[in-house]
C-alpha positions as MATLAB code, in Angstrom:
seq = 'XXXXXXXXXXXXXXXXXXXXXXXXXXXXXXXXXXXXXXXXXXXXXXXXXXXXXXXXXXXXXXXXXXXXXXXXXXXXXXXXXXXXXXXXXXXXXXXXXXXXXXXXXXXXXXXXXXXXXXXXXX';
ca = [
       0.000    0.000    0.000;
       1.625    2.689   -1.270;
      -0.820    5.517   -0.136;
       0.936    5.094    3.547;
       4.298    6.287    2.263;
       2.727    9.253    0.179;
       0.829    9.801    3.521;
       4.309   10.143    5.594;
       5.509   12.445    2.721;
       2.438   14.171    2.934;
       2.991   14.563    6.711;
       6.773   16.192    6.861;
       5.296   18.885    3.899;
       2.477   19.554    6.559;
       4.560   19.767   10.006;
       6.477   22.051    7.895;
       4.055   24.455    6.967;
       3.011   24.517   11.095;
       6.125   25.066   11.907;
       6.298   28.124   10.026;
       3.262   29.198   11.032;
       3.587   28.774   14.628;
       0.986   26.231   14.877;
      -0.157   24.679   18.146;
      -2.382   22.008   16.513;
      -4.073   21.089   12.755;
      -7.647   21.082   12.355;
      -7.709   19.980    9.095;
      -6.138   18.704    5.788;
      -7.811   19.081    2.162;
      -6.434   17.337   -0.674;
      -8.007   17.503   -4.372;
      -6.968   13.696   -6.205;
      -7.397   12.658   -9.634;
      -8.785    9.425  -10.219;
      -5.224    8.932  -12.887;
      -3.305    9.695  -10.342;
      -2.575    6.217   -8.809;
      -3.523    6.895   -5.586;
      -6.712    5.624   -3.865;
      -8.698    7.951   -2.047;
     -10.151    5.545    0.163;
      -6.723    3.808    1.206;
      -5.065    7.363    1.894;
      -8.619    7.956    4.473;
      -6.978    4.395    6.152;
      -3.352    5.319    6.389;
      -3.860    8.783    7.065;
      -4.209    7.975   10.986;
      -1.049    5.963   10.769;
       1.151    8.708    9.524;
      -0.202   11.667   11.716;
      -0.016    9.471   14.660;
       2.079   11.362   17.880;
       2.574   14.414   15.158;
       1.172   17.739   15.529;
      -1.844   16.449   12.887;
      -2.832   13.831   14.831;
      -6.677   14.773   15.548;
      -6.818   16.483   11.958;
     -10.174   15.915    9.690;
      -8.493   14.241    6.358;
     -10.839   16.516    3.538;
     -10.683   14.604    0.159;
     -12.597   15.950   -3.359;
     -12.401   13.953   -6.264;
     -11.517   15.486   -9.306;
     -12.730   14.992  -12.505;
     -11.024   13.951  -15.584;
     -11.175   16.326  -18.135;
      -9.447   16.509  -21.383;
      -9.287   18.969  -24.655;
      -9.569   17.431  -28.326;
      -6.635   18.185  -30.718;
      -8.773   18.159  -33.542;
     -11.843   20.138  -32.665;
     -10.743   22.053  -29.563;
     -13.188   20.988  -27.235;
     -12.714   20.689  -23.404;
     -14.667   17.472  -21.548;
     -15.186   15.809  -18.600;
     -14.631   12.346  -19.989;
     -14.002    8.761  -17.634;
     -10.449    7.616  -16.789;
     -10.945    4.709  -19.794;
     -12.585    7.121  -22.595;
     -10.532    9.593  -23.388;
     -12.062   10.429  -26.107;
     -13.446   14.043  -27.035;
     -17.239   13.608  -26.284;
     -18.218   16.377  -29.519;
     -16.329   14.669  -31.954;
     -15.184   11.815  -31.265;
     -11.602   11.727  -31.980;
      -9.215   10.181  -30.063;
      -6.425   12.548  -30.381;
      -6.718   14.401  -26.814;
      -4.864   16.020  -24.442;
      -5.414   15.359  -20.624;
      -6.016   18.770  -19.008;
      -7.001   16.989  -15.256;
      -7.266   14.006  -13.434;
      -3.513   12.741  -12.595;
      -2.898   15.536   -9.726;
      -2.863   14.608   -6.197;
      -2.983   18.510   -4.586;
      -2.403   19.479   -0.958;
      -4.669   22.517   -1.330;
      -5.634   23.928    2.043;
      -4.426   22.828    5.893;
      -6.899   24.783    8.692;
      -4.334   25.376   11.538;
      -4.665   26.837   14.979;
      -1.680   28.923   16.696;
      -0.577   28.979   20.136;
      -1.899   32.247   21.824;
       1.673   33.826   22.444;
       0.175   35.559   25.741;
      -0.803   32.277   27.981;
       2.939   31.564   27.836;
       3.810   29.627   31.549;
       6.301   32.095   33.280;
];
């Protein structure tokens, strides 16, 4: 299961972003995946607990959306939201596309909450 290992990537991206941003916890993750991009949404939802286990993500909400795959026709121009085995233009017909979405796998948004800096512990 590969998705664990693109999880624990996924991970030292997102502890780095907290760090940076002072975080004292993450609320949330939101990821966009393509349905050619090789990884399964519903395996990542499983070994997501795995790799944010004892890290600052830990209790975070894993957000997935499923993207669609959508191409453009060479011949005619067209853009389409076609199925991951027809990629095909659906006005035409032709066969000569160009895949405009559907491989990504996007970190697009992390909700994070910062430490108040004035309830430090003197």
């Amino acid at each position: 299961m590969h998705e664990l290992s693109i999880c624990q990537q996924m991970m030292v991206q997102v502890n780095e972003i907290a760090l940076q941003n002072h975080a004292s916890s993450i609320e949330s993750i939101s990821l966009q995946i393509g349905p050619l991009s090789g990884v399964e949404a519903t395996l990542l939802k499983r070994a997501f607990p795995f790799a944010a286990a004892h890290t600052i993500a830990e209790d975070a909400e894993l957000i997935i959306e499923e993207l669609p795959v959508v191409i453009q026709c060479n011949l005619c121009g067209s853009k389409s939201n076609t199925t991951p085995n027809k990629l095909v233009c659906s006005h035409c017909g032709d066969y000569h596309t160009q895949l405009l979405s559907g491989d990504e796998m996007l970190l697009t948004n992390i909700e994070l909450t910062r430490a108040d800096p004035a309830r430090k512990n003197h």
